[in-house]
Structure formats: structure tokens, C-alpha cells
N, C-alpha and C positions, 0 to 999 in steps of 0.2 A: 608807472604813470603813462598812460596815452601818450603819443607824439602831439606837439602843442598844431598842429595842423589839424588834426581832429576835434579836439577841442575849438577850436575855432571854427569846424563848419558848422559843428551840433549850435553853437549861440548862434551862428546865420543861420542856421533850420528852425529856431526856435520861434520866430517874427510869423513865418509859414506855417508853421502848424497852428501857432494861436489862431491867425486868419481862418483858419480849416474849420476851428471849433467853433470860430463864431459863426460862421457864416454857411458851411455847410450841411445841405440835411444827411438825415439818417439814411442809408440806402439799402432798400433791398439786394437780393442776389441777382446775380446776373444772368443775359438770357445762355444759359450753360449747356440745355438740355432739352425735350419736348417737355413743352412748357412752362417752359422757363427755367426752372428749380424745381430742388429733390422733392419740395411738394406736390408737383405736376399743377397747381393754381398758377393757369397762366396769365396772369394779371401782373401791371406793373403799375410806379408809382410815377401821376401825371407831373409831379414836380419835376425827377429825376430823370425819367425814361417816358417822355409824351409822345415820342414817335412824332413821325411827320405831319403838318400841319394841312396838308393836301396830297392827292395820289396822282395830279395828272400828270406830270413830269418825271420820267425813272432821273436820279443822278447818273449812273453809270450800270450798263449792262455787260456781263460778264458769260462768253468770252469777249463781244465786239468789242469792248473796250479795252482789249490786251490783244493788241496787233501780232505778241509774238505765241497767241495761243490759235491752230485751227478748231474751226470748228466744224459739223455739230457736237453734241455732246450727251449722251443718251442718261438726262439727269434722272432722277429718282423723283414721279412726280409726284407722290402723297406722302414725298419725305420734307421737313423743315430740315431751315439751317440755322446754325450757331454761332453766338459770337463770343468772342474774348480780347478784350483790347484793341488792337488796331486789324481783326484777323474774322474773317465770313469764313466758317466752314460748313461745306457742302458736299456731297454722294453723287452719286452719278453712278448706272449698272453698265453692265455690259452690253454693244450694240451688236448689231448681227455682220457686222464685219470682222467679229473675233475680238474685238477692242476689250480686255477687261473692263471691271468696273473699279472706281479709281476715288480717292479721295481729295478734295479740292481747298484748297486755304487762298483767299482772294484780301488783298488787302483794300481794307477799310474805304480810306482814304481816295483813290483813284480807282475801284475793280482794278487794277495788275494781279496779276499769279504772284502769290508770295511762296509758296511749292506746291504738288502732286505728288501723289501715293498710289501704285495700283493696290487692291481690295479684291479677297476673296470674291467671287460673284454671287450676288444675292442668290435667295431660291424662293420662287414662286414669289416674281418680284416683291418681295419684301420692301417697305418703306420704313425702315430703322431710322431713327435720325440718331447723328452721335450724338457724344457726353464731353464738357469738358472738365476734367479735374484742373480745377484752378490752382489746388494747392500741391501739387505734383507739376503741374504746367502739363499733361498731356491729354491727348484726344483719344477718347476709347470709342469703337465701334462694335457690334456684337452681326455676324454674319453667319451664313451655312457656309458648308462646300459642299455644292452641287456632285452629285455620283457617290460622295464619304460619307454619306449618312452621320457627318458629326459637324456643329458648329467649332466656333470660335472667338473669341475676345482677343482683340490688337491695341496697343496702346502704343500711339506715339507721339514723339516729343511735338509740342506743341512751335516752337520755332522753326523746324526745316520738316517735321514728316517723318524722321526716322524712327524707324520698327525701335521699341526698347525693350518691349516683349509681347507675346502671344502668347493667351493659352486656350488649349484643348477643351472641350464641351462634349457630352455624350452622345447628344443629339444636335441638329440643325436650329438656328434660331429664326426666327420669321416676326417681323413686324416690334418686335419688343426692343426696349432702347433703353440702354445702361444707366443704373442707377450709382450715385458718387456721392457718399456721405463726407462731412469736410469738418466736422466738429469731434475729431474723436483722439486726438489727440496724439497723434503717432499710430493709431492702428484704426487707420480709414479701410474702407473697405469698398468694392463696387458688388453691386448685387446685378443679375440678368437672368431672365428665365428662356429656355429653351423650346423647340415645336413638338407637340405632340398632336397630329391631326384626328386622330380616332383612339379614343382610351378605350379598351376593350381588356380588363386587367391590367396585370401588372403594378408598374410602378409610376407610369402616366409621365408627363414634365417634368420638371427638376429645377428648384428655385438653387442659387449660387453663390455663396460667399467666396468673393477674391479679394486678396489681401495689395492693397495699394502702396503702402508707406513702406521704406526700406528696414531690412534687417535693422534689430538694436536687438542686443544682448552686452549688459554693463557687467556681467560677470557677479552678479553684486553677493557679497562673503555671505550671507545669512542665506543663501540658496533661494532666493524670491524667482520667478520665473521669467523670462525675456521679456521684456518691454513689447517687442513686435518678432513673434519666434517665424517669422515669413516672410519668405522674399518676395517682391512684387510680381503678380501676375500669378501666387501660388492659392490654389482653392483653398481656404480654411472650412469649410464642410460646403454639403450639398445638404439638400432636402427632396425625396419625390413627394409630388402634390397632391398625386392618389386620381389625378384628373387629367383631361385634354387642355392643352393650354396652344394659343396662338396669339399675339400681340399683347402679353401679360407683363405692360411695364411696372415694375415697381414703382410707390411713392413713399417718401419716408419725413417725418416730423420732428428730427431729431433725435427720436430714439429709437421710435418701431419703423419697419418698414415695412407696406402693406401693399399687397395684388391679389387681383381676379382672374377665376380659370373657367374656363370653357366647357367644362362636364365632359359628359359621356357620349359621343355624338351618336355610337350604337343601339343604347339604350335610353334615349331621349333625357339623360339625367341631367340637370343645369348643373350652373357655374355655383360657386362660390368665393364667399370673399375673404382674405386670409391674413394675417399680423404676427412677424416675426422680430425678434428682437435683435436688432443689428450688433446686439454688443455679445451676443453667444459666442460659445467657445467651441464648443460640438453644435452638431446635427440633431443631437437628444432632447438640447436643451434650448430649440432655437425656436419652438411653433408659441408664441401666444395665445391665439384662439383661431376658431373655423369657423363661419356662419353662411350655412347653406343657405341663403335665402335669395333664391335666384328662379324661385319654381325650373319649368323645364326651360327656361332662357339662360343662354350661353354668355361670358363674358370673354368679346377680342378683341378689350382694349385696353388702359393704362385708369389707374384709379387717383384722384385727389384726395389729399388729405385738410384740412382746414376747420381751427376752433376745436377743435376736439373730433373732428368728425372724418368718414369719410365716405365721399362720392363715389358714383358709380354708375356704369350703365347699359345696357343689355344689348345684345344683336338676336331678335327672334328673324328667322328664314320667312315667318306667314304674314298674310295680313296686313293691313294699313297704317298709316304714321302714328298709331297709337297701339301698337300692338306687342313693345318691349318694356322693359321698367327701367326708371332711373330708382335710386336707391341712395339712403342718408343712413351712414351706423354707425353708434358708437368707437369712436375707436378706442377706449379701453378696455372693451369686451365685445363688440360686435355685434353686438342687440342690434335688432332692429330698430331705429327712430321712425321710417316712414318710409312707403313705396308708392309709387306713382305710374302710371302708363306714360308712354314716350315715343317716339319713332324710334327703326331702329340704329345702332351706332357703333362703331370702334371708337368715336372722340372720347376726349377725358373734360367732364362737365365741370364748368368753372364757376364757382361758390361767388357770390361779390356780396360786400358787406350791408347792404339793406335785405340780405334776407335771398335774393334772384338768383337764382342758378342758370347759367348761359349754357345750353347744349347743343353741337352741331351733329345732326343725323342725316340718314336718309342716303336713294339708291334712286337715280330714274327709270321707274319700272317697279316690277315684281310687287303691286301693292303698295309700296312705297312713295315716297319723293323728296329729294333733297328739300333740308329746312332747317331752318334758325328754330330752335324753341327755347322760349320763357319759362320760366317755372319760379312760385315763391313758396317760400320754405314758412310755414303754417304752426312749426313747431311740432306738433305729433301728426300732421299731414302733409300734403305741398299741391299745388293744381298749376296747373298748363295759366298763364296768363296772354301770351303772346307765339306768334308760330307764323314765323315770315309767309309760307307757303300759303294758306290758309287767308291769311290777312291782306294777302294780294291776289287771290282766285277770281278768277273772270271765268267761268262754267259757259262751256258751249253748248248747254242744256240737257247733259247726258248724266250729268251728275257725277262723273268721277273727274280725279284732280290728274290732270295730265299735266306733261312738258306742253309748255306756249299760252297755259292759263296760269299761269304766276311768276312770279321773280324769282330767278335762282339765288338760293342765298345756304351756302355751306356744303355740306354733305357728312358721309357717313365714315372718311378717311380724315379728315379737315382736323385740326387743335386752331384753332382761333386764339388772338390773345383781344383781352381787353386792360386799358390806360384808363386806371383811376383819377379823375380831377383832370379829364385833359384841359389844357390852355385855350380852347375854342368853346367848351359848352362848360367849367370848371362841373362835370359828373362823368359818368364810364361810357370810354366810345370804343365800340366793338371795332376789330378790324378783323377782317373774315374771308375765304375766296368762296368761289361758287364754283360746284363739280361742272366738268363740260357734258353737256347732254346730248348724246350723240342719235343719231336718228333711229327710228323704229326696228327693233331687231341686231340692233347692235349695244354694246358695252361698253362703255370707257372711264378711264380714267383719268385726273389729274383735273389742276385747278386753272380756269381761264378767267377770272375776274378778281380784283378785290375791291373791298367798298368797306369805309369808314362809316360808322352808323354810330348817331347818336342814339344812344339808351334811354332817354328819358322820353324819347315818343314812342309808338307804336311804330310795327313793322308798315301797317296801313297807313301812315302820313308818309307823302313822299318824301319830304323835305327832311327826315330821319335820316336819309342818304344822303351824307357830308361831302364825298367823294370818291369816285372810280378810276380803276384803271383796266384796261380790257389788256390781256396777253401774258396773264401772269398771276399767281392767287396763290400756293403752296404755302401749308402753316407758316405763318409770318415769323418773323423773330426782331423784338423789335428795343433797343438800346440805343438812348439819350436820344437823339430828336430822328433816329436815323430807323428805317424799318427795310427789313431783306426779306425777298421771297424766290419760289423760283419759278419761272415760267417757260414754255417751249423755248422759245432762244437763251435761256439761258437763269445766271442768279440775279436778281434783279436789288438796286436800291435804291430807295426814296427817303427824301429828308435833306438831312447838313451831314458834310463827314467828319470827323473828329480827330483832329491829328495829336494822340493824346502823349505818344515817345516824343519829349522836348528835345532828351540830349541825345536819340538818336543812338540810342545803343541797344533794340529790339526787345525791350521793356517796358513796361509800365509801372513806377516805382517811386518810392520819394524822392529817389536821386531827379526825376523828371517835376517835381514841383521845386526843390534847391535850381534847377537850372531854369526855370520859368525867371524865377527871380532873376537871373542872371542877362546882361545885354548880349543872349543869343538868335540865331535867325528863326526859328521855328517856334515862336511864344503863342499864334495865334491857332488857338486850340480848337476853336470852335469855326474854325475859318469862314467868321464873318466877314472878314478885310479888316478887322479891328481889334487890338491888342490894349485890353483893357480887365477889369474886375471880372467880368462875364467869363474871360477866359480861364483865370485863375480860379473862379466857384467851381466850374467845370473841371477843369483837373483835380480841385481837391474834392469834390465829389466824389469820383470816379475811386479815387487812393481811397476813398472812405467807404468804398460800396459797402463791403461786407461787415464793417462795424457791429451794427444789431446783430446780426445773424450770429459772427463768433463770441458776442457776448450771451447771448442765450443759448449757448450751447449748441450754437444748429437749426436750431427753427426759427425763421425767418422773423 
């Protein structure tokens, strides 16, 4: 029999968790990953996760706000950052004073350093953003090493930073960002794809199963086979993809997991879109299906999954903001549903439930031009409804769309998230940065603005633009009222902070709703200045995020 101490905190836990059931919603996943979750639909729920309710104020900028950090800090600028509990994680490359590139954990609550990691150094600035396994508790990054012609996978512990393992990859990885299944019961898995810049033969990219959850073997007498026969960080097979691949993040639905590769860049051969079964055993038995339907446009970016479906979307090198395709397929066979002309893009297009697909494209210059586009899904078709660019053009009579005849809104690096049912318009408000456009002749990159847009106007009402902030734009990440991005000076956050460790023992857990209850100093959660019901929905939220998800298996 339990020790009667036990017994007595469970009947004091019992009051709390009722509260939780009644009053708590259902919550999606958390922002873990680009784009939120292992779907890549970067959307969240305006209930749970509204993000900030204005951009003109940062709460705290990071380093400035950690007096014992110098700065500068040569951040990753078409990378997003992560959160998990009380913890921003963020990248940074290497600067040309030799400084590696380094891995950054800022706490929540005040921007302070919660710890640093140095980090292989990217190659051909790569913008990876990491991953975090929630249920392992670590942060996995996927990187090259520059000169070794072979990447890497690092995982470490998500409390202090410490390496718990690494493994080896064939090739360099570039732009692509770790996929983390969490429904599987003992035998999760991370998928990542590797660089192949010119497929010319061979065996091209190489999609990855690594085996997350530790060793079990129960020995069991009737000879049955190990529960999990792999130790963390061990490949359970590869796959080559027969193509060139560059920024080919996985997305996965709970069961399958699905990306886009780049073709053949020698032979002008496109991309296609691919679906493996996360729960194979071998290599043999891992491909679902293959659907070239990518004509000669290349895919170098991460794909959505959502409703049965999955998104997609093309980078062509020619031609004008309508000269690549976004793309809707089956995902149980890869039929084509519908293709459409687009600008071009590495973002990963976000499905919203009336039907609109949100796509951030475009390049200043080259035919091109950074822009928000609209698109509604037709069912056996989809057309262009909206296109920031375009809907705010002032033509200096020559007839092509230059930088200084429209409003910059996104680009061709960018994942945007959009807040379903925000608290300001109760519909979906985009939150988005703008590439910086640098003068004639020159390149650049990284994001200097962001701006809250309400979804239910056009890009051509001004008044569509809820809010800005100039000096900072990088795919947002954005968890319960608070949103992080990073800008030149640094990680940026706006919003309220969330002090959601009560007792103070570097968790997030029910132990911290039991001590809410309790007459201790740290109850006000939502640090309003007020220690009430609000604070308490809030933390039991939070314990509840992943409820739906682990009840359906995985998908959201």
C-alpha cells in the first residue's frame, strides 16, 4: 500500500484537475518546430496561443537584456525560433572573427541566458531552425561541417545544453529542419533530409530514420522482438531519393511522413513529392508513394500536411510572381487534387480552414518580388485571390513591379504563422516579416519588419495592418499571448511572459499546478500583477496542451 502521504496529495490533486476539465480548452501542439508542429500548418489556436495583441513595444531583447551576455551575435537570419515552456530557442552562425556558430536557450520570462552550445557551423548559410522533442525533453539541430562533406544530427538536453548525442549523416544538410514524431509509443523516431546540390546520377539526397526513445528489450520468453532494438541517435534505415534535395523538411500526420525534392538541376528534371511510412522497419518497406508532378520546378522547401492533404510549393529560377506552382495532393496516394501558378518560394503554404491557403514567396529582383499571396482552394482547382504586392503597386508608368512601388510583405525564406479567432478581429491574423530590400545590385537577406494583418480584408485596405514593428521580422514563433522573432540586434519578444515553473524546480508539470494551489510566491502566471482564475486556466492549459494530439495518435 502507497505511504498515506501519497494518498493524500492525489485527493489534493483531485479539486485541480477537475478545475482543468472543466475549464480548460483542448490545445494544440506547441510551437516545437518550423511551423509550429510535425504538420508544418503553422497556425495556431486564437483561444490558447493569440500572440500579442500589438507589435509596437518588444518586452525584452536579447542579448541587451542580459547584461552578462556581449554582444553582437551573428544570428541565423531566415531562421525561426522555438519554444517550450519557460525556454526561446534560437541559432546563431559563425561571425568572421572565428566565433563559432552556437546554440541559444533565453528564458522566457525576462530574455536572461538560460545556457549556450557551440554548433557545427552551418554551410552555405543554411537557415535550419531546430526541433524540440517534447517527450524526450531535447533540442535536436541538423547542420553540415563545412570542409567533411558530411552532416550531422545533435541532440541535446533541453534543460542545460548538454550534447547527449550526435550522429553522423552522409552528406551536409542545408536549410532542412528536424522532423519529431511523438505518438509512437516507445519508438519515436526523427526524420531529416540531407544536401544534394546537383543530382547528376547516383543516389541523390537521402531521407533518415533516427531512432529517439531509449533501448527496451523485455527479454519477453516467446521470442517476440525488442520493443525499441535502438539506441538514441541510432539510424533505423535511410532512404536515397533518386533526386537533388535542398531545404526538404519533412511533415508528418501521424502516420506518414511526407517531403519535396528538388530534381535534377543538370537535366532540368523537377521536384517531386514523396510519402513514407514513419512506422517501417527497413528501407524496402519505407516508400508509400512518388508523385512527380512538379513539371521542371524544383521543390526547396518543407511541405504541409492538413485534412487529408498535402501542400506544396515550387522555386522556378525564371520569370515573374506567377511563374512557379503551389500544389494540393492526396495524401493517400499523391494524386494530384489541383495546381496553380505562384511566385516563387522555399516557405511552406498554410492551409486555413475556410478553404485560403496563406503563401509567403518572392526575391527582390530577378523577375520576381517579395509578396503575401492568397489562394482559395476550389476543390478540383484554386486561383490567386489576394497578393500583397500587386494590391498595393503604384507603377511609375513603366509597367514592371519594382522595389518602392508596393509594400513589402514576406519573401521567399519567411514561414509566417497565422492565430485562428484572434481576440482583436475573432478571424485569422497573419503575423508575417518583410525581406529587407537592399539597393540596386545588390542581395540580401533577412527579415526587417513585422506586421499583424487582419485576414478578412484585402491586402489593398490599409487598415488590414493591425500592427508593426520595424528592426526585426524572422519566422515568428508564437505561444500563448507571447510571440519571438529575431532581428539584427538580436531575439526579440512581444506580448505578456508566462512564468509557468510555480515550484521552481525547472519543469513544467503537474507538480506546478499542486503548488499553484498551494500559498506560494510565484502563482501569478500570466504576470498580470494578479493572482486569480486566469492564472490557473493558464497553467492548466498549458499541462493540457498536448491532450488531442496524444489522443489521436499524433495528429493534431
Amino acid at each position: 500500500m502507497p505511504p498515506r502521504t501519497h494518498l493524500t496529495r492525489r485527493a489534493q490533486l483531485a479539486a485541480p484537475i477537475a478545475i482543468a476539465a472543466a475549464l480548460s480548452p483542448i490545445a494544440p501542439a506547441q510551437h516545437l518546430t518550423l511551423g509550429s508542429a510535425p504538420d508544418r500548418v503553422a497556425r495556431t489556436d486564437g483561444q490558447l496561443d493569440p500572440g500579442p495583441s500589438d507589435l509596437t513595444t518588444p518586452l525584452w531583447v536579447f542579448p541587451a537584456s542580459d547584461p552578462t551576455v556581449a554582444g553582437p551575435i551573428a544570428w541565423i537570419k531566415d531562421a525561426g525560433p522555438v519554444v517550450a515552456n519557460d525556454l526561446v530557442i534560437a541559432v546563431s552562425g559563425a561571425d568572421t572573427s572565428g566565433t563559432p556558430a552556437r546554440m541559444w536557450a533565453v528564458r522566457r520570462e525576462d530574455g536572461s541566458l538560460a545556457w549556450s552550445a557551440d554548433l557545427p557551423n552551418q554551410l552555405f548559410d543554411s537557415w535550419t531552425t531546430p526541433t524540440i522533442d517534447r517527450v524526450n525533453r531535447t533540442v535536436l539541430y541538423a547542420t553540415g561541417r563545412p570542409g567533411a562533406d558530411a552532416g550531422v544530427v545533435q541532440a541535446r538536453r533541453l534543460t542545460d545544453g548538454h550534447l547527449l548525442w550526435e550522429t553522423a549523416l552522409d552528406k551536409d544538410v542545408v536549410n532542412a529542419t528536424v522532423l519529431v514524431t511523438t505518438n509512437r509509443a516507445g519508438r519515436d523516431r526523427a526524420f531529416v533530409t540531407d544536401y544534394e546540390g546537383f543530382y547528376a546520377g547516383g543516389d541523390g539526397a537521402t531521407l533518415y530514420c533516427i531512432n529517439l526513445d531509449p533501448y527496451l528489450n523485455r527479454h519477453d520468453p516467446d521470442g517476440y522482438p525488442p520493443d525499441n532494438p535502438y539506441q538514441p541517435g541510432e539510424i533505423v534505415w535511410r532512404v536515397p531519393l533518386q533526386s537533388g534535395a535542398s531545404g526538404a523538411t519533412p511533415a508528418y500526420d501521424g502516420r506518414d511522413v511526407y517531403l519535396a525534392t528538388a530534381g535534377d538541376f543538370d537535366f532540368a528534371a523537377g521536384g517531386a513529392v514523396l510519402a513514407f511510412h514513419a512506422g517501417a522497419t527497413d528501407a524496402a518497406n519505407a516508400l508509400a508513394w512518388r508523385s512527380d508532378t512538379a513539371g521542371d520546378n524544383g521543390f526547396f522547401g518543407g511541405v504541409a500536411v492538413h485534412d487529408g492533404a498535402v501542400f506544396a510549393a515550387t522555386y522556378n529560377y525564371n520569370a515573374g510572381t506567377s511563374s512557379a506552382r503551389l500544389l494540393k495532393l492526396d495524401a493517400s496516394d499523391g494524386s494530384l487534387l489541383w495546381s496553380t501558378p505562384s511566385n516563387r518560394t522555399d516557405s511552406i503554404p498554410i492551409p486555413l480552414d475556410d478553404g485560403r491557403i496563406v503563401l509567403s514567396t518572392g526575391i527582390p529582383g530577378y523577375g520576381s518580388a517579395p509578396t503575401v499571396q492568397v489562394f482559395q482552394d476550389l476543390g478540383s482547382s484554386a486561383a490567386l485571390i489576394d497578393d500583397s504586392a500587386h494590391a498595393t503597386w503604384h507603377d511609375d508608368g513603366d509597367g514592371l513591379l519594382e522595389p518602392g512601388e508596393f509594400d513589402v510583405l514576406g519573401g521567399w525564406t519567411h514561414q509566417p504563422c497565422v492565430v485562428d479567432h484572434h481576440p482583436l478581429t475573432g478571424a485569422p491574423v497573419l503575423f508575417v516579416g518583410s525581406i529587407d530590400v537592399p539597393a540596386a545590385g545588390q542581395f540580401s537577406r533577412g527579415y526587417t519588419r513585422l506586421s499583424m494583418i487582419d485576414l478578412t480584408r484585402g491586402f489593398a485596405d490599409p487598415t488590414c495592418v493591425l500592427s508593426t514593428f520595424d528592426g526585426a521580422g524572422s519566422s515568428p514563433a508564437i505561444v500563448q499571448r507571447s510571440l519571438y522573432t529575431i532581428g539584427a540586434d538580436g531575439l526579440y519578444a512581444f506580448g505578456l511572459p508566462y512564468a509557468l515553473d510555480v515550484n521552481a524546480d525547472g519543469r513544467t508539470d503537474l507538480d506546478d499546478l499542486y503548488a499553484w494551489y498551494q500559498p506560494v510566491p510565484n502563482r501569478d502566471v500570466n504576470r498580470d500583477a494578479l493572482v486569480n482564475a486566469d492564472d490557473a486556466r493558464a497553467l492548466q492549459a498549458e499541462l493540457r496542451r498536448h491532450e488531442q494530439e496524444d489522443a489521436n495518435g499524433g495528429r493534431p
